[in-house]
Structures are given as C-alpha cells and as structure tokens.
Z-matrix of the N, CA and C atoms (Angstrom, degrees):
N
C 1 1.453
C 2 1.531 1 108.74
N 3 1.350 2 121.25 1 125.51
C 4 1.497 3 120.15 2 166.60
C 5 1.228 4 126.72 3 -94.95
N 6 1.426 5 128.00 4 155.85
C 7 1.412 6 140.14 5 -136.83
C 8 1.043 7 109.17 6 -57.72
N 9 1.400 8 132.50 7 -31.68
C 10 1.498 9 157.75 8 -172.96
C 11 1.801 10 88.03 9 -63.06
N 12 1.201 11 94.85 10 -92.29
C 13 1.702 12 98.06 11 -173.77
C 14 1.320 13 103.69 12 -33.85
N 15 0.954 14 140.21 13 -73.21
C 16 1.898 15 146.66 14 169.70
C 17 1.394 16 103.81 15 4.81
N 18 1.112 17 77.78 16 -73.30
C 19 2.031 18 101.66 17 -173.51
C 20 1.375 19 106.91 18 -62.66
N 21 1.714 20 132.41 19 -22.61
C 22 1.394 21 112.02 20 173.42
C 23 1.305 22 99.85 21 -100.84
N 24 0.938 23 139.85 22 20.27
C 25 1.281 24 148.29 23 -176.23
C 26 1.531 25 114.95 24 -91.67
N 27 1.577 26 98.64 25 -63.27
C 28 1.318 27 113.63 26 152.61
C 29 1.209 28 113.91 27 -41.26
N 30 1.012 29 145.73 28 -84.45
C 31 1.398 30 154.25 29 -141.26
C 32 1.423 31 97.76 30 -72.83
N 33 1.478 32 126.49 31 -44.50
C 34 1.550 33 119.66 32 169.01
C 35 2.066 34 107.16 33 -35.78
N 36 1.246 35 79.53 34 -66.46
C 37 2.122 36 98.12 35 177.52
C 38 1.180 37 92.94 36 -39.36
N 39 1.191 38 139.53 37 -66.54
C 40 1.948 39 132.35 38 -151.43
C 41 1.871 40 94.54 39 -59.25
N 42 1.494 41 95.72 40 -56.38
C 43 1.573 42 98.74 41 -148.49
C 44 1.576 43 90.56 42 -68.45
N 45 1.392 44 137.57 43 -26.04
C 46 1.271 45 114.56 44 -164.22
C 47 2.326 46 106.77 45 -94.57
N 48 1.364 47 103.90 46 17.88
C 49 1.576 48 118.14 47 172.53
C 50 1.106 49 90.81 48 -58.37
N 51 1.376 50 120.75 49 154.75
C 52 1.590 51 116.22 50 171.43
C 53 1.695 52 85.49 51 -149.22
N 54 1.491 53 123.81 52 -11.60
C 55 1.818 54 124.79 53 155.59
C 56 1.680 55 131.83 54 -45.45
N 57 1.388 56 112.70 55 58.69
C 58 1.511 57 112.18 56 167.08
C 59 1.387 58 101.45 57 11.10
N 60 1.513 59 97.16 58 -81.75
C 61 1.869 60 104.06 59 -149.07
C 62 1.617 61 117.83 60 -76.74
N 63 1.065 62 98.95 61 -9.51
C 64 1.525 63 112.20 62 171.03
C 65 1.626 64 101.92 63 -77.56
N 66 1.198 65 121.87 64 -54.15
C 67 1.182 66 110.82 65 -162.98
C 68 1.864 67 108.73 66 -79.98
N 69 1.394 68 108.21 67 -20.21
C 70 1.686 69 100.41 68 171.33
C 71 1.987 70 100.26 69 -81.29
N 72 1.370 71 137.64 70 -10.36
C 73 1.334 72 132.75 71 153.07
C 74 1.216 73 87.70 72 -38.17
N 75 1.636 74 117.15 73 -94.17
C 76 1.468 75 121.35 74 -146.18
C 77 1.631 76 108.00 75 -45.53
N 78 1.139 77 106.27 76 -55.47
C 79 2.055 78 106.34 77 -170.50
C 80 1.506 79 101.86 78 -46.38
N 81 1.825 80 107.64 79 -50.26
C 82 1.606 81 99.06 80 177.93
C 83 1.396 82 112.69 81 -58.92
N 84 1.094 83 130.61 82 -33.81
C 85 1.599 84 117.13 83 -172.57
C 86 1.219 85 104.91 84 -71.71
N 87 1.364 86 125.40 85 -44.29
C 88 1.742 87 117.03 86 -166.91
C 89 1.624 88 107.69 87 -66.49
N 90 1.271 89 109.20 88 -32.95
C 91 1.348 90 121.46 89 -165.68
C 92 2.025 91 106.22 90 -65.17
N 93 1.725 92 96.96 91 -32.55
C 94 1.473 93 88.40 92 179.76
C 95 1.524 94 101.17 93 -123.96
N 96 1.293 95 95.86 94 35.90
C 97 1.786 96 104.00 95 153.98
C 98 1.511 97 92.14 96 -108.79
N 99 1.380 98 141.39 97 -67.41
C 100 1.286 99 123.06 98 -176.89
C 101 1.435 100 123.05 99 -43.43
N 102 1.577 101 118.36 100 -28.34
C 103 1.427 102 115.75 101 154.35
C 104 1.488 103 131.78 102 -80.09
N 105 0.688 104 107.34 103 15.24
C 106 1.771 105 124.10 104 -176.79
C 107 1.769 106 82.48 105 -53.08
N 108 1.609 107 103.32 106 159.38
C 109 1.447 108 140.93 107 -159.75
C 110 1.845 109 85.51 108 -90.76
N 111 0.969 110 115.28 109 -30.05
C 112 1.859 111 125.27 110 -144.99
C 113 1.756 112 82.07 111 -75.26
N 114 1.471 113 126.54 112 -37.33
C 115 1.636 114 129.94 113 174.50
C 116 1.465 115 120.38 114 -42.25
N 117 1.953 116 91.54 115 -61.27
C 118 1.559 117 113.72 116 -175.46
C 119 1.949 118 110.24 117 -35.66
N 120 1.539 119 98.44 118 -63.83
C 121 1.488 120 109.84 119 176.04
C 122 1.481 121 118.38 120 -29.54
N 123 1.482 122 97.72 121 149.13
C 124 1.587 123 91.36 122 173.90
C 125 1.725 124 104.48 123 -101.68
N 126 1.059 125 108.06 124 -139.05
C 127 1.875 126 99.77 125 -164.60
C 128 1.630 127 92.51 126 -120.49
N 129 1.058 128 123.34 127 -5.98
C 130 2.155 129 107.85 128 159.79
C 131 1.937 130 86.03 129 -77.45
N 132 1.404 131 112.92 130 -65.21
C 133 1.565 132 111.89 131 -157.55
C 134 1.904 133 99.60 132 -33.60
N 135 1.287 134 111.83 133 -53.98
C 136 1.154 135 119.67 134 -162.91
C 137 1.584 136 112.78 135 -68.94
N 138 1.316 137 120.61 136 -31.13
C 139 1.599 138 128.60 137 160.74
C 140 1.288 139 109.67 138 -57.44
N 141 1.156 140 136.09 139 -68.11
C 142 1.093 141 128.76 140 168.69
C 143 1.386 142 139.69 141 -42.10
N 144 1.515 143 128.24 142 -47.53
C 145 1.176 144 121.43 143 135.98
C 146 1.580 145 122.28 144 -32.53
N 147 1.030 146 110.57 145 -79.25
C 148 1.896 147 104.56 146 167.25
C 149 1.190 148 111.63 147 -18.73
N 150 1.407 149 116.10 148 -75.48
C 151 1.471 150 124.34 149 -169.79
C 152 1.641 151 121.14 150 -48.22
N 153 1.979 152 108.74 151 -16.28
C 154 1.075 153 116.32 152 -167.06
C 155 1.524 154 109.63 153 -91.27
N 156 1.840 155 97.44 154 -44.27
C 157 1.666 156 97.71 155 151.03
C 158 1.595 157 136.16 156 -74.42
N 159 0.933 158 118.25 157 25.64
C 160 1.381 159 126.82 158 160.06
C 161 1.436 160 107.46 159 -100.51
N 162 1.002 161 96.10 160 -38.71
C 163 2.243 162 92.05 161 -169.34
C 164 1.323 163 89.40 162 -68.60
N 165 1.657 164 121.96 163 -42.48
C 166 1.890 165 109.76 164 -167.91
C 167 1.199 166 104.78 165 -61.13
N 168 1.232 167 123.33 166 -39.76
C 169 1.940 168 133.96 167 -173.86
C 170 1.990 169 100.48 168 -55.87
N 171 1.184 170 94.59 169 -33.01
C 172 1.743 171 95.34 170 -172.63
C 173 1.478 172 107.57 171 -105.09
N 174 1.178 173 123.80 172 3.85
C 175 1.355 174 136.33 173 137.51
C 176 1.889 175 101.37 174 90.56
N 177 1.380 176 100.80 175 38.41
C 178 1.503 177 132.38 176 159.26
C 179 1.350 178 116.15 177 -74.15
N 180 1.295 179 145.61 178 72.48
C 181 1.226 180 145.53 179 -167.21
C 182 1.603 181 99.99 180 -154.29
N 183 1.516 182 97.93 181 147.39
C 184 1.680 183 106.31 182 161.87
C 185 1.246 184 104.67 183 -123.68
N 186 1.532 185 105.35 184 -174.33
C 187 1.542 186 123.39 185 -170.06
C 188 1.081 187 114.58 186 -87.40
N 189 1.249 188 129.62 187 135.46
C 190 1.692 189 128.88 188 -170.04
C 191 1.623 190 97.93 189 -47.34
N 192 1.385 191 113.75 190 -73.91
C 193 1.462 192 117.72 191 -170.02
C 194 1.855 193 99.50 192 -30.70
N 195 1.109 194 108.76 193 -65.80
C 196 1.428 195 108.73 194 176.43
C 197 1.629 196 121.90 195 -22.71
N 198 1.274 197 84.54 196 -62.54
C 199 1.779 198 95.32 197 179.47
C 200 1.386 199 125.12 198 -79.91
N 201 1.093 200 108.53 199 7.21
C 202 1.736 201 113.01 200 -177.00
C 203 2.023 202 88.10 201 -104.31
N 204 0.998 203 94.88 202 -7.19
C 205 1.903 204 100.70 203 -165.55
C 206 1.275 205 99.68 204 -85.66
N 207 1.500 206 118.20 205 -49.29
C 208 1.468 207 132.54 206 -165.36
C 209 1.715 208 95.62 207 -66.75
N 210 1.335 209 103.24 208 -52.66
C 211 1.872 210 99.38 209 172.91
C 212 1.484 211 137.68 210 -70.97
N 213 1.128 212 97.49 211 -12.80
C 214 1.713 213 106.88 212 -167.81
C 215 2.303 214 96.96 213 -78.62
C-alpha cells in the first residue's frame, strides 16, 4: 500500500469513530504536542539535545554520581 492510500485509510478510521472521548484524547494530544517545550528552543538548544541523544545511542554516558562530581 502507498502513502497516499495510508493516509485515506486513516482518515476512513477517524471519520468512522463515533467515541466522544476518544476522539477529544486525540485533539488533546495533538494540541499539547503542537505545544510541546521542543518549539520554545532555539536551534543550538535543540542541537544539543540531539547531540546528547546520539552520544546515549552510542553508549557515551556517565554515572550520575559522576556527574554531579564534575559540577560540584
């Protein structure tokens, strides 16, 4: 199936919900995913975070105790 069909596929599923509260879930979630904090940031704040989950993915991490040591 290609993305096109996907997407009307989906949208068949939304329109045939007939669950009130299910469907104000979804509006609330999108609504405070479009407000998500991840906006506020500017684009170094947001590289850096990135950059911070990449080092954890490559298994670059220390130990809290560690890191409360390096700052104190």
């Amino acid at each position: 199936m290609d993305i096109q069909n996907s997407k009307i596929q989906l949208v068949k599923m939304i329109l045939n919900i007939e669950n009130d509260k299910f469907i104000q879930k979804i509006t609330d979630f999108i609504k405070t995913e479009k407000d998500d904090f991840w906006n506020e940031l500017n684009a170094s704040e947001q590289k850096e975070i990135l950059q911070g989950i990449e080092d954890l993915d490559k298994g670059k991490k220390i130990a809290y105790s560690d890191f409360l040591k390096k700052i104190s």
